[in-house]
Structures are given as C-alpha cells and as structure tokens.
C-alpha positions in Angstrom: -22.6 -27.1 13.4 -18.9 -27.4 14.4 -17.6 -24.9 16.7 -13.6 -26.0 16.1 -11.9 -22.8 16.1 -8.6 -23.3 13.6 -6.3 -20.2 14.4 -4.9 -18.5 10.9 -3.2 -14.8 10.6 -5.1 -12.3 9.0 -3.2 -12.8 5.6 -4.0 -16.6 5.4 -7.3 -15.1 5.8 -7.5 -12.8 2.7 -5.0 -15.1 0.8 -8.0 -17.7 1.7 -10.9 -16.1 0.9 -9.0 -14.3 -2.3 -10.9 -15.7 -5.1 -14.2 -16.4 -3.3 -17.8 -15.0 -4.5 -20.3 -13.4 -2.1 -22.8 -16.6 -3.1 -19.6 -18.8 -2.7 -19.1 -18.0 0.7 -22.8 -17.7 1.6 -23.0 -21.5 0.4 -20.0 -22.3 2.7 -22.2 -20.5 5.9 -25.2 -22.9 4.9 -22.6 -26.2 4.7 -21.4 -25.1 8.8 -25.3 -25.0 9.4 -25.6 -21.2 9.5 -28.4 -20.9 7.0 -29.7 -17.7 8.7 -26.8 -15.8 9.4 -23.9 -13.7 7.7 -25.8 -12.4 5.0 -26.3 -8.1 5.3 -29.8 -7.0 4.4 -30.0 -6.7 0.8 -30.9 -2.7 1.2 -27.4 -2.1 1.4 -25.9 -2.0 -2.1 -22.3 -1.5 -4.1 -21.8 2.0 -4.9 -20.4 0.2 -7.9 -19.7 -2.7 -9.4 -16.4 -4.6 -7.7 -15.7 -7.6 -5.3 -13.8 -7.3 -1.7 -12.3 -9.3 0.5 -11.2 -8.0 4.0 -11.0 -8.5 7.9 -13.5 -5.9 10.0 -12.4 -3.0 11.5 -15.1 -1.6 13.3 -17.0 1.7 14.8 -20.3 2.8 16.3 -21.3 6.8 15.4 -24.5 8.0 17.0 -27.1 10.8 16.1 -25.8 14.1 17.6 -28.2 15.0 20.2 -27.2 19.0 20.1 -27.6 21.5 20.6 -27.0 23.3 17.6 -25.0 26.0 17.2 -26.7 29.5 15.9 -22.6 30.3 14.8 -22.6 31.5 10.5 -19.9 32.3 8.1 -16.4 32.6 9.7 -17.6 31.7 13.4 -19.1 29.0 11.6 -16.0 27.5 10.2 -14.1 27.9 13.6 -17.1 25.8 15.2 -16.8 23.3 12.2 -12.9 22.9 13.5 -14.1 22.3 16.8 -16.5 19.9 16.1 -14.1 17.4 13.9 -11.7 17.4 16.9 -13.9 17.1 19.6 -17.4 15.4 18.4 -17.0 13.3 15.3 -13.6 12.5 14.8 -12.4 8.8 13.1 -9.5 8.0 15.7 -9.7 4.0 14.0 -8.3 5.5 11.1 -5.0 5.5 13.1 -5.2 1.7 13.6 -6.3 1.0 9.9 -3.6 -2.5 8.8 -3.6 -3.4 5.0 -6.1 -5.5 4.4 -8.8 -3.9 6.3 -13.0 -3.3 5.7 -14.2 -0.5 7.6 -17.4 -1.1 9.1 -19.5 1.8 10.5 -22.5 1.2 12.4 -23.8 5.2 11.7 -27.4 4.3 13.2 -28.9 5.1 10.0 -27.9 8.6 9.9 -28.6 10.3 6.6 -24.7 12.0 6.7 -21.6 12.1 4.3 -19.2 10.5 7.2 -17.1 9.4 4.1 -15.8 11.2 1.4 -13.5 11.8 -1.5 -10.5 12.9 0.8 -10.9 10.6 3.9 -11.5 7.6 2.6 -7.9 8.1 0.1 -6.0 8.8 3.0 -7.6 5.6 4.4 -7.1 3.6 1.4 -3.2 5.0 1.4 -3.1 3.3 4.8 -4.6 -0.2 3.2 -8.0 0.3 4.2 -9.9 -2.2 1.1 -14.3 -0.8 1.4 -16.4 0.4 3.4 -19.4 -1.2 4.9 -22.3 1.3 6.5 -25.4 0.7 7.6 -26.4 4.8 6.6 -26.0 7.1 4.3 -22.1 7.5 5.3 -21.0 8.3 1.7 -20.6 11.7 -0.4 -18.2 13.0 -3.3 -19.6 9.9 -5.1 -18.7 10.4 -8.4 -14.7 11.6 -7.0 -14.6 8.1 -4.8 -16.1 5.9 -7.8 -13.1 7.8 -9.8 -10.3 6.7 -7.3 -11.9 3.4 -7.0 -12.9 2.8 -3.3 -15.7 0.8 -2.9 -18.4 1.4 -0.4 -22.1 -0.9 0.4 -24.0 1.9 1.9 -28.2 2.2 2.2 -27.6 4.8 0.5 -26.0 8.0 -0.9 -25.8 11.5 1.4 -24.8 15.2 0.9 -24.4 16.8 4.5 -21.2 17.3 6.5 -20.8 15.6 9.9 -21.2 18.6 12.0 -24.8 18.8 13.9 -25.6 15.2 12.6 -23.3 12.6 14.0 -21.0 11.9 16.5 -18.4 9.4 17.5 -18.6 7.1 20.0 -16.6 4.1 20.0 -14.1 2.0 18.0 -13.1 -2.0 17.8 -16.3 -3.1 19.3 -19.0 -5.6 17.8 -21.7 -3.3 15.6 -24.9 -4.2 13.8 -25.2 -4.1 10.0 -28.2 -4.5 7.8 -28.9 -7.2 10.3 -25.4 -9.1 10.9 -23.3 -8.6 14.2 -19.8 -7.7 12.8 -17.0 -8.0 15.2 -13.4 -6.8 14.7 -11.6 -10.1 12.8 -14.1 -11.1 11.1 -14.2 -11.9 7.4 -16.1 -9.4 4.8 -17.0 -10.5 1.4 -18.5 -7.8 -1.1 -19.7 -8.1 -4.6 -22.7 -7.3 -7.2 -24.7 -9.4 -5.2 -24.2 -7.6 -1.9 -22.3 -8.0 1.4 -21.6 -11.2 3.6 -19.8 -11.8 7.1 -18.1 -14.8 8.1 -17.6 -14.9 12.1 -13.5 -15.5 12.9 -14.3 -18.9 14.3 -16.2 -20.1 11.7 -13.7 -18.7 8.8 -11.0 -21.5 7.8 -14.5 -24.5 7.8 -16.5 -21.9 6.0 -13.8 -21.5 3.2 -13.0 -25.1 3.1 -16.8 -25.3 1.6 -16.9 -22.3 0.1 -14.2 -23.9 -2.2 -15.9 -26.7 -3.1 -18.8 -24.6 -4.5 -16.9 -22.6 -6.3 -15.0 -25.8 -7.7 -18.1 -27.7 -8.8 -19.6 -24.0 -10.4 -16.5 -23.4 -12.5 -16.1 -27.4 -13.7 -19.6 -27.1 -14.3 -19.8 -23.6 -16.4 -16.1 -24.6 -18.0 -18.3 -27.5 -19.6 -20.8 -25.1 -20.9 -18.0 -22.8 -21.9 -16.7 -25.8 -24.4 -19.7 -27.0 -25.9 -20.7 -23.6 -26.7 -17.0 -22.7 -28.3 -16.4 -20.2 -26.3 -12.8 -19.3 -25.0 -12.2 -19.8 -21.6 -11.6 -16.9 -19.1 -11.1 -16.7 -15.9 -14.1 -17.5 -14.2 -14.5 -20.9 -15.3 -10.4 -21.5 -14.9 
C-alpha cells in the first residue's frame, strides 16, 4: 500500500471524484490495498435515491445525561430556548464551505437532530448530505421535497431537547464502522456510503477511474449490440 501523500485543494477533490460511483471508488480502496476499510456499515441507508460527493465536516453529539426538566406548556417552550443555546446547539454550521458532507457521530441516538429548516439553511451555506450514524433525521417527506440527501440508520420524530447534546466539532468520529476525519472524501449513492482517507484520495481516484473506464467501454458494447441509444452512463 503506498502511503505518498499528493496535496490537491478541496475543489480538485470534488472536481475529481465528480463522476465517480460508490462501487467505483470502493474498487479504487481495494487497488491501494485497503480491502477492509472505507466502506460504512450497510445499516445506514439513502433516505432516497441520489449520489454525493463531498469533503467531511465533522461533529460528535452525546446522549443527554439529564436531568429532565418537570417545566410544561409556556415554561416549557422558554426551557426549549434554553436548551438550543446552551445544550445542543450546531456551532459547525457556522463553518460549513460549499462542497461540504456533514457527518454526525449522534451515538446512535433515536433523535430528529436534522430537519426540514436546519438542514436548508445548511444547504444555502453549500452543505451537499448528511452522513449519521442515528436516527438524526425528521420532516422526512419536507427534506426529500427540497432535495437534501441524508444516509441515516434510520428515521426519528423527537426534538433534541432531553435527548442529545453537543459536544464537539472538526474532530475524527466513527460511522457505521469507518473513522471519518475532517478532509476526507465522502461518496454516497443507492448502494450506500464510502470514505476515502485525505492521503489516500488523488491514488484512490486514479483507480477508481480506471474501473469506471473499463465498466462503461464494457456496458457501451452491450449497449450497441442490443440497439440501444447510448446515455450517459456508458458515455
């Protein structure tokens, strides 16, 4: 396995990983000898149908360890106010640079972290998916509408407040299985989610490449004998 670093800005990154499939990039891991790694646990699926490419921007969230409050109605609502300043706030949304997957290490946590309004203020910023390892997503059928993808475990309904907190931003997280630091590479698709470490990126995609080369000569072949027009995919 080489371990040459080549050092490319994070728009030669997207611009090369662009037109690259999840099982494209996953064949360029196994061509740099990292058969076992990259590849999030398959638990974590598309809330619909798209491909991503982006660079990690990450954050950890932990369980809220309480207490509760015994506040209801209008106190309650004041509390609520409290709580989104002071315990589960998203201060990486601040940083968030076009071109960016969030990834949110939410320990599991069956909570609605992201929503229908958060995530399209995110998005105005240039925030591409969202990657969690939880729950993390609610408003489903208002974020399928505006188009923001999210891999999640799966879907939740609660709030934030009494479930999760903040902790920390920019740091290297777990994900179905995959260490994701800040830089890295994130490919999404129909057939899941795979990370590409920094270092690794510009050999990975040189291979990557070549896969998806050989697949589309290959298929463009098929295409022709079985007179059908060519599109895209085999172009």
């Amino acid at each position: 396995m080489s371990t040459q670093e080549t050092k490319v800005s994070r728009e030669e990154l997207l611009e090369l990983y662009d037109d690259l499939r999840v099982t494209d990039v996953r064949d360029g891991l196994d061509w740099v000898g990292l058969h076992g790694y990259g590849t999030v646990d398959h638990s974590i699926q598309p809330l619909f149908r798209t491909k991503v490419v982006g660079i990690a921007r990450t954050a950890r969230y932990l369980p809220f360890e309480g207490p509760m409050t015994n506040k209801t109605g209008d106190e309650y609502t004041e509390w609520v106010k409290w709580y989104y300043s002071e315990v589960c706030n998203d201060p990486w949304g601040a940083d968030i640079e076009p071109g960016d997957f969030v990834c949110l290490d939410v320990a599991g946590v069956d909570v609605g972290l992201l929503g229908s309004n958060n995530t399209l203020d995110f998005k105005a910023k240039g925030a591409r998916a969202y990657l969690t390892n939880g729950g993390g997503i609610r408003d489903t059928d208002e974020v399928i509408h505006q188009g923001i993808p999210v891999w999640s475990k799966f879907i939740s309904q609660g709030m934030d407040q009494g479930r999760i907190r903040y902790y920390e931003k920019d740091i290297p997280i777990a994900i179905g299985g995959v260490a994701i630091y800040p830089g890295d590479v994130v490919v999404a698709d129909g057939d899941g989610v795979v990370v590409v470490p920094q270092k690794y990126a510009v050999e990975v995609a040189k291979f990557a490449h070549q896969e998806l080369s050989g697949d589309k000569e290959g298929r463009r072949r098929l295409y022709e004998r079985l007179g059908w027009d060519l599109d895209e995919t085999v172009l």
